[in-house]
Each structure stands twice: as C-alpha cells, then as structure tokens.
Phi, psi and omega in degrees: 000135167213154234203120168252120193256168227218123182272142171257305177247175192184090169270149161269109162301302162241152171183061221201114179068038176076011162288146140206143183216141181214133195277139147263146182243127189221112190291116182219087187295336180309290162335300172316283182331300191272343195293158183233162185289165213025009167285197184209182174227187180204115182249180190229094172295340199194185175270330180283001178237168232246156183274140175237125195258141200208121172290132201299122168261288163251164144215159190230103171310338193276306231243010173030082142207142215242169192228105188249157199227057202305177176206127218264129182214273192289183177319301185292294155347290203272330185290329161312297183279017183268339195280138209237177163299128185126312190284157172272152152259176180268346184187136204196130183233154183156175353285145202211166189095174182256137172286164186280137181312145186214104195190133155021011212282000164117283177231124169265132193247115218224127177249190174194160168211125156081191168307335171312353191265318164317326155290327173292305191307309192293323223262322187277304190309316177303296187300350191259340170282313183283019201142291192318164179251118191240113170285145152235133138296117157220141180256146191211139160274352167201170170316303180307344168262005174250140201236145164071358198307310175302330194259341145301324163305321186263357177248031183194140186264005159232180165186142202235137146257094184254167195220129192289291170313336180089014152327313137214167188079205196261139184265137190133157177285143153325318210287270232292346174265336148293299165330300193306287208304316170287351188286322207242001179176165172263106166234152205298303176230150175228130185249148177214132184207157210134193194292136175310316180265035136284318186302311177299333197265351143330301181306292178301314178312319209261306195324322216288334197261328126129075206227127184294105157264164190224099142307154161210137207241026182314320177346292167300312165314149184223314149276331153056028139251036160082353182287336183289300172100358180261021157246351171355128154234168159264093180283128167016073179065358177234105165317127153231170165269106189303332165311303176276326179264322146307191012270356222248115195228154182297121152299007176233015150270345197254149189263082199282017167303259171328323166285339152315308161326315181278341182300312225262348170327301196289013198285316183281357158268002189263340185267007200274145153275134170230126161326059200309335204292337201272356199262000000 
C-alpha cells in the first residue's frame, strides 16, 4: 500500500547532548487498519532523500494513525525532522516485515537500548496483552537520554532501568541486569532490540542460560523491501535478509561476528554531516 501522508504531530523527546530524537503522529489509515506489532514502514521525506525504514510504535484504526519514533543521525533522518504538523511525506509504504511471534508464553523478559526502546514498548504491550507477566530492562547513556520510560512502565510488570552514568536508575548495562534476573528466576523468553554489541552479549548470556531469544536486526535495512541486499545476515549459516525475512530473529542464530562487519561497511557515510539549510 502506498500513500502520501500527512504528520498530525510532532514531540520532541530528546534533544540533549547532540541527541535529537521525535515521535511523529502520521494520518496513514491503511496502514493503521492493516499493521502488527514488530512491523515497519518505509518512508520518503522528499524525492531528494533516502528511503527510511522505521518500526510502527503505535497505532490507532479508528482514528487510522500510526505513530513513528526517528532518532535524527543522517541526511534523510535530520531532513525528516525539519518537517511540522501540517507537512507531507512524498511517500510512505506499509506496513512490511513479518510481525512478532506472539502468545502466552508465560514470564517474559523484553530488553531495549537507546532508540530501541521504541521498538521494544509495542512488543512489551503486545506480550502483556497476551498474557504475559512482561520484566523490562531499558538503558540509556544518560537521563536525558532515555525515552518511553512512563509507557513501558504501564505495560510491564517490573521495569529496571540502568544509565551508563548513572544518572537514574542502576549505572551500568542492561546485559549485568539480565544476568542478575536469570540467575534469580526462571523465563521463557527474552526479546532484545537496541546497539549490536548489547543485542549480542543478550544473545550470549541468555544462550548460557538456555532461554529462547528474539532480536530484531532493523538496525540494518536500508531500503528496506529487499531490492539492496544491505542487510544481508547470516542465520545458522543461511543467508537471509533482515527486510524481508525480518526483521525479527533467533539470538542465538545469528552470526553476529558478520553482522557487526556488515554494519560498520555504513559507517563513514552515517557519520558525513549534511547542510540541511542548503535544501
């Protein structure tokens, strides 16, 4: 489905340390109507910019608007956030990805880093709808840099907060409170979404403890319908695509040696500054 759409809102969240991160309200009715928790959309700020794939943090069918969450690093990205209430996007498709496996499975553990925490909260909401007794970890490097906190809270029935400083919460990673909570009880599942070497040492931690995980490797897409090939992972030795086949994945298949490698290809163009004023 595609759709040219319209922003209703536009909070600033972060806007701290050279941070700027902003939830948009986007009138997308299709999209509302059809979308599932871990899908995503891909959008167009303009024809001069780059397609951006950004996971559906809410939606509402009734009132068919969907709720997107950026976190502002490139061209297409800071170009986006130049955009007010009122304004269009030029193109906007969705809902895309496989949706999150979703069910009963009993006490869940949902970790998040960073913007990632945008992915994780519908996911903690989906498993507490469905049942679940849902623990959350979510991490940040400083107060000013954590996101979602009240809307994770209400959708979960503990929530640990740490900070690399320590500023709230326990200073220190996510990784060392997931450690503590399996050491100290038993869960089914642990879903983790965030910075790559959190996902991975999730992925290892939990492997040790023999606890079923779940990634989601959005991180990577870029075109994000399957035409690039620049997300490619490796699953137990079998190429796939986190766009098509994702985003969502066993943490403990994936050969995250190779997914680091493949990251760090983008690096020197996610780091170029671009003149917005000049547009």
């Amino acid at each position: 489905m595609v759709s040219f759409m319209k922003i209703l809102q536009k909070e600033i969240l972060v806007d701290a340390n050279g941070v700027r991160i902003i939830k948009f309200t986007i009138h997308a009715p299709s999209i509302a109507q059809k979308a599932q928790v871990g899908q995503f959309v891909v959008l167009m700020v303009s024809e001069v910019g780059e397609r951006i794939p950004l996971t559906i943090v809410e939606r509402d069918p009734t009132k068919g608007t969907i709720i997107l969450i950026v976190q502002e690093i490139g061209f297409s990205t800071k170009l986006l956030g130049k955009l007010n209430p009122g304004d269009s996007l030029y193109a906007l498709v969705g809902p895309l990805g496989h949706a999150t496996e979703m069910k009963n499975f009993g006490n869940v553990i949902v970790v998040g880093g960073g913007v990632g925490v945008a992915v994780m909260y519908p996911v903690a909401k989906a498993f507490q709808d469905a049942g679940n007794t849902v623990t959350a970890i979510i991490g940040a490097k400083s107060k000013d840099l954590l996101i979602l906190k009240n809307e994770v809270e209400a959708v979960s029935s503990t929530t640990h907060i740490t900070t690399d400083d320590g500023t709230v919460g326990r200073k220190g990673f996510v990784t060392e409170v997931l450690k503590d909570l399996l050491s100290t009880a038993h869960y089914n599942v642990v879903y983790a979404v965030g910075p790559i070497p959190m996902m991975k040492f999730v992925s290892r931690i939990t492997h040790e403890y023999g606890v079923k995980t779940i990634v989601s490797l959005n991180s990577l897409m870029i075109d994000g319908t399957g035409m690039c090939g620049g997300c490619r992972v490796s699953i137990n030795a079998t190429s796939k695509f986190t766009c098509v086949d994702g985003p969502e994945f066993d943490g403990h298949a994936v050969d995250w040696d190779m997914f680091e490698k493949r990251t760090n290809i983008y690096k020197s163009k996610e780091s170029h500054i671009c003149k917005l004023d000049t547009l």
